[in-house]
N, C-alpha and C positions, 0 to 999 in steps of 0.2 A: 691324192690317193683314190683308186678309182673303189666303187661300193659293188662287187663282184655281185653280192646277193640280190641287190636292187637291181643290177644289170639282169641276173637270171632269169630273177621272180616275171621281170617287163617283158623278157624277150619271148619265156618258153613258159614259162604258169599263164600270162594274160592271151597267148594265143591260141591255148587251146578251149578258154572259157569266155573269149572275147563278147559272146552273146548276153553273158551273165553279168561279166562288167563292164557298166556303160563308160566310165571314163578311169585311164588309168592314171595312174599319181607322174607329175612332173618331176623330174630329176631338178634337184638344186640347183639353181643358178651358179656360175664360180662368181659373177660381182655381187651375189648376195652376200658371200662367205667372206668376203675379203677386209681384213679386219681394217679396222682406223686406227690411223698412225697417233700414236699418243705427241709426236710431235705438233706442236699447231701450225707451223710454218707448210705441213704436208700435209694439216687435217682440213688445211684451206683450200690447198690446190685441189685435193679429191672434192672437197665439196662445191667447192669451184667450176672445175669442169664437169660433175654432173649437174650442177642447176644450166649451163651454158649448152648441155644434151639435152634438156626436160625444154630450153628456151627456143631451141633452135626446132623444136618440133612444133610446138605452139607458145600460144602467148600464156602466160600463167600472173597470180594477182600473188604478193609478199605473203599474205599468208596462206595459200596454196602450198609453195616452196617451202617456205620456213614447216609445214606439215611434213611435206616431203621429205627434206634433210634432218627434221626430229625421228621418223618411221627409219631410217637408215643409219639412225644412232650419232649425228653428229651433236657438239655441244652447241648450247643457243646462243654462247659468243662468237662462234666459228660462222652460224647460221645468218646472226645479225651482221657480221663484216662482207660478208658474202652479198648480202643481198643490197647492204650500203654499198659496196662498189657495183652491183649491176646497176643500182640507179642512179650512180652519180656517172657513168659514162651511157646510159642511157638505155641498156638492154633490156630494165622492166620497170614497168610503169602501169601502175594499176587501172590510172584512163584509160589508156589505149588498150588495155586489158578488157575495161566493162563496154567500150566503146565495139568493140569487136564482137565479145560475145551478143551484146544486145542484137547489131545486127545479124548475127548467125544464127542466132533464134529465132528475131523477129522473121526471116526468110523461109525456116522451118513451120511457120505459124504460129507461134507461142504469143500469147498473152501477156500485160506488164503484170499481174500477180505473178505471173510462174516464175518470170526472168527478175523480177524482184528477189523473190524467195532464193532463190539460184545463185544471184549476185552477192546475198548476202551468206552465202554457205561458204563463198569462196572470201571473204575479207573485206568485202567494200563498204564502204559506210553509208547509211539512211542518203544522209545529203547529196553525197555523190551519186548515188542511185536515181533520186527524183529528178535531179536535173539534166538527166541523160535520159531520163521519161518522158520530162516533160518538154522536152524539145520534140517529141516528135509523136505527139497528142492526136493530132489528125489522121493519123496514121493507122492508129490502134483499130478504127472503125471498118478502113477497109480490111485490116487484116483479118478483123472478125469476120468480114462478112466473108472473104476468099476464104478462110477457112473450111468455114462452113458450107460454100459453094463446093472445096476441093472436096469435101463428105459424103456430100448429099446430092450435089448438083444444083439445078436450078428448081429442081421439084419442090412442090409445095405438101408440108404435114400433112397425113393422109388423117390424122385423128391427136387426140391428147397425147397419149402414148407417145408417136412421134416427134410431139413437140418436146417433151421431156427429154427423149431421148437426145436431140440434137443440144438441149440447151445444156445438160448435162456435160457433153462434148466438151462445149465450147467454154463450161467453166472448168473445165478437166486440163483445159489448154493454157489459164491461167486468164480468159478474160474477165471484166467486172461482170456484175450480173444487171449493172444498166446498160451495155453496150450489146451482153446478150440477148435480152427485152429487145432492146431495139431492130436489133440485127432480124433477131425472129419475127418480131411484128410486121418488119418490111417483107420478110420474106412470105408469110400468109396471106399477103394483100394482095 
């Protein structure tokens, strides 16, 4: 049933005040509306095919999905079958999940604090985390340092101030504050 008055208010109220209102209200989604089948046999396949839409865009960690399909009203039985058959035919996999983000960060310049903290908002555990860190330890130095190259350039702190400024950066980016030391002290020399 279409919402006549919502349709009016958008079309001929917001256009003649469009200056006054900076954004106008989204019309409902129809797949927000659409209810869940109390059968389970169809509260599957819905839940189903949207985790298999959310997968095919990116990679997503079990408890990401299992959030997603709780926000969209499925039950946490339907949620847990769900997410047992994506891993058992192999569509989600939380490795290849932190494995991917770490490098999509690391690329962006992000620091192991940040991508820690990040990792662990989305599901992954302590252990898992470190040893996806710690393989690539050497690493973290140059990124600090291009970072802070990508910032600033090659130029050298013109005074205190700017030293702060930069190392503030680079703990903003999620480096240690001994790589930041470091990074800076090379770069003053």
């Amino acid at each position: 049933m279409l919402n006549w008055r919502w349709i009016w208010k958008t079309r001929f109220v917001n256009c003649a005040c469009r200056s006054v209102l900076k954004k106008r209200p989204t019309p409902p989604r129809v797949s927000d509306q659409a209810p869940i089948d109390s059968n389970p046999a169809e509260a599957f396949a819905q839940a189903y095919n949207r985790t298999l839409g959310l997968i095919a865009r990116r990679e997503h960690s079990a408890a990401e999905l299992r959030r997603k399909l709780a926000s969209r009203g499925y039950d946490d039985a339907v949620t847990q079958r769900v997410l047992e058959q994506l891993q058992d035919r192999g569509l989600q996999n939380d490795a290849v999940f932190a494995e991917e983000y770490v490098a999509s960060k690391k690329r962006r310049g992000f620091g192991p604090m940040k991508i820690t903290a990040e990792l662990q908002q989305h599901g992954i555990s302590r252990g898992q985390i470190s040893e996806l860190l710690a393989e690539q330890d050497e690493e973290w130095w140059a990124n600090c340092r291009a970072a802070m190259n990508r910032k600033y350039g090659e130029s050298v702190a013109a005074d205190q101030r700017d030293l702060q400024r930069r190392s503030r950066f680079l703990q903003q980016r999620g480096f240690t504050a001994s790589m930041v030391a470091k990074v800076i002290r090379e770069n003053s020399e």
